[in-house]
N, C-alpha and C positions, 0 to 999 in steps of 0.2 A: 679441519679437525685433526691432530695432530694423537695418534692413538701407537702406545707400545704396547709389544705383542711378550707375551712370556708363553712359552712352549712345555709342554710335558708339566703341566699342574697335575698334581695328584694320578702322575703316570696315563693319565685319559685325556686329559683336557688343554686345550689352550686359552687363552686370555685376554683381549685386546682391554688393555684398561685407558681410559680416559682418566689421566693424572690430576687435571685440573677439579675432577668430580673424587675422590677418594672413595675406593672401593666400589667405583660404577665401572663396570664392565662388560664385553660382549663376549660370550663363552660359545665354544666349539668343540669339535674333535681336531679340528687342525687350523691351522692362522688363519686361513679365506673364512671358514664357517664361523672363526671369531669375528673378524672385521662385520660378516653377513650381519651377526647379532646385536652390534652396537647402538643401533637405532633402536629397538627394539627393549634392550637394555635401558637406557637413557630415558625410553616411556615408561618401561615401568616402573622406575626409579621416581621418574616423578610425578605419576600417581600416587607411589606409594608416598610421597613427602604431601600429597594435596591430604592425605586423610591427617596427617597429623597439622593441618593446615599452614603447610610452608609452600613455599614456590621455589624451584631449584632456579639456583643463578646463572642468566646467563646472557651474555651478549650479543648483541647484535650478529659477531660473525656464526656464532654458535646457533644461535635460534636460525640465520639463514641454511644453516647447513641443515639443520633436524625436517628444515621445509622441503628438502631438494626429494624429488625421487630416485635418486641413487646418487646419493652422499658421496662425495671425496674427498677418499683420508689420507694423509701425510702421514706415510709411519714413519715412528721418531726411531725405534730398534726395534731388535725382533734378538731377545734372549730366553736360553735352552735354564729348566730348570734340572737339577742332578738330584740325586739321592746321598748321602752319608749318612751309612750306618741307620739304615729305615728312614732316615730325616729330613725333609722335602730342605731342599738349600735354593732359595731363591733369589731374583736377579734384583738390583739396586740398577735400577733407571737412574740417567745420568742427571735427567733435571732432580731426582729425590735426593741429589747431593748438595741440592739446597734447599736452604729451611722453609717450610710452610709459610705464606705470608700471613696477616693476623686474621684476615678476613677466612681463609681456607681450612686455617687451624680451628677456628671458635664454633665454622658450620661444622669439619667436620666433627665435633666431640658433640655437638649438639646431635647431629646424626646417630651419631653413635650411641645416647642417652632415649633415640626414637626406639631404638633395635630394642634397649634394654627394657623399654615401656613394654613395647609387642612383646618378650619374650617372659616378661613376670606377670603378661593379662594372659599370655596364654597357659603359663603354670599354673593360676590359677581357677582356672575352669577346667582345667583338667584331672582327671580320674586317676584314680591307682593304675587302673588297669592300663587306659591312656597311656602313663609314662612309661609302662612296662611292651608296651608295643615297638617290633622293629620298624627304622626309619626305610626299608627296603626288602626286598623279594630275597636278594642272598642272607641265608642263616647268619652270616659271618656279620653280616651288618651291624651296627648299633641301635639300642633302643634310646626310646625317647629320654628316658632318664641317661641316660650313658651321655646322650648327644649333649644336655644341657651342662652336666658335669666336663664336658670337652672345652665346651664355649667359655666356659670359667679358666678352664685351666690353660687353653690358648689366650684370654685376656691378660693372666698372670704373667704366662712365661713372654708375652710379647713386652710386658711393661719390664721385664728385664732385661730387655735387650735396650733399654734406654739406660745404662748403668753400666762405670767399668769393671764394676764387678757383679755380675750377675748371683753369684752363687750368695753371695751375703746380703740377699734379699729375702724380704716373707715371701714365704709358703705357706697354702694353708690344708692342709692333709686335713686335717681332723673337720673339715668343713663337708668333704665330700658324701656325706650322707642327706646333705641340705642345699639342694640345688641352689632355691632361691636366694641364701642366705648367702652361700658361696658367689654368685653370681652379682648381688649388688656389692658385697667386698672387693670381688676384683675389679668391679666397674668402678670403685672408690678411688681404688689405686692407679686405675688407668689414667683416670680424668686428672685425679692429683697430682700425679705425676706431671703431666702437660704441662699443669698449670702451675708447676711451681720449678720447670725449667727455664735456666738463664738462654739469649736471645746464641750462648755463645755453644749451651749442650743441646738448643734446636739448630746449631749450623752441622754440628757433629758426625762423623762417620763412625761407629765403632764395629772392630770387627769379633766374632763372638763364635768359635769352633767353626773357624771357617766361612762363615757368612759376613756378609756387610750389611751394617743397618744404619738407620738414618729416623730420624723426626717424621718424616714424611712417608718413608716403609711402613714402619709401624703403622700409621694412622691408615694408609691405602691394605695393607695385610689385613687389619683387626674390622675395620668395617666391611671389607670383604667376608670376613671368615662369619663374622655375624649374620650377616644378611642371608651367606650361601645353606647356614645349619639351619635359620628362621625357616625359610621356606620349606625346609624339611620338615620340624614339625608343623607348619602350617596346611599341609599336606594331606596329615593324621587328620586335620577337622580340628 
């Protein structure tokens, strides 16, 4: 099992992601505790696809490794993320410099459309007071509502990073009093987006204040960042 490491996430964390799986990954405080987490990761990932009744895909060499009692991984790299200007600037894996094949791409937006489900069945059963709770112990934290309003606006700004000009894309400010609403508009534009790039702007690298992005960034960033804030408010109850 072939797992790259990205270091210093969010100044805490590191990341062993498994590329082949978009936004599955094994998290730590440092590479060893991420690699430790990757099995782990991988289970719960696909429990969590048995409730929406899928089965994660996997091979023969894959499913022999998830059997082993101490897995080994072939790490592909092991890259440091930076900061510009408060901005988490993260690493483009060298295989995400090739495009998605069609089978990886179609799971993963359909993954992505799972998150969206769990995250407007859990707006909806929830309370004023609910959203208005922080998602942690430090005051500085975000509340629930804030969080949701994040997830919309990291959907946004991740689908303009598929574009060579990001700024001359919609924004939608005046949404942000309206989670949910905001939240299936950006998941519009995500999905559409995907789905309506030629085979030559999924081969693409573009670079965007300093970062490199790719077809496969995106989609491995954006189901990550969903899944990591889900679990957050899933937390709240």
């Amino acid at each position: 099992m072939k797992v790259h490491i990205e270091v210093g996430y969010d100044r805490t964390r590191a990341l062993a992601h498994l590329l082949d799986y978009p936004g599955v990954c094994g998290q730590g405080e440092d590479a060893q505790q991420a690699l430790e987490d990757v099995p782990n990761a991988l289970n719960r990932f696909s429990l969590w696809l048995k409730r929406h009744g899928q089965r994660m895909r996997t091979g023969e060499t894959h499913s022999g490794w998830l059997r082993r009692t101490q897995p080994v991984y072939e790490i592909g790299e092991i890259m440091a993320c930076r900061f510009k200007d408060k901005r988490l600037v993260g690493p483009l894996f060298a295989p995400e410099a090739q495009p998605p094949d069609k089978e990886t791409l179609n799971q993963a937006l359909q993954w992505f459309d799972f998150i969206q489900d769990d995250i407007i069945y859990w707006i909806d059963r929830s309370s004023r007071e609910k959203l208005a709770l922080k998602i942690g112990p430090n005051p500085t934290e975000r509340t629930a509502n804030e969080v949701l309003l994040h997830i919309a606006e990291m959907d946004n700004w991740l689908t303009t990073r598929l574009y060579d000009n990001p700024a001359s894309t919609t924004h939608y400010d005046f949404l942000k009093g309206h989670p949910r609403s905001y939240l299936n508009t950006t998941r519009g534009d995500f999905v559409g987006r995907f789905n309506a790039m030629t085979q030559s702007e999924l081969s693409k690298v573009w670079t965007h204040d300093g970062e490199y992005w790719s077809a496969s960034k995106v989609l491995r960033r954006a189901i990550f960042h969903r899944i990591d804030h889900l679990e957050q408010l899933l937390r709240l109850g």
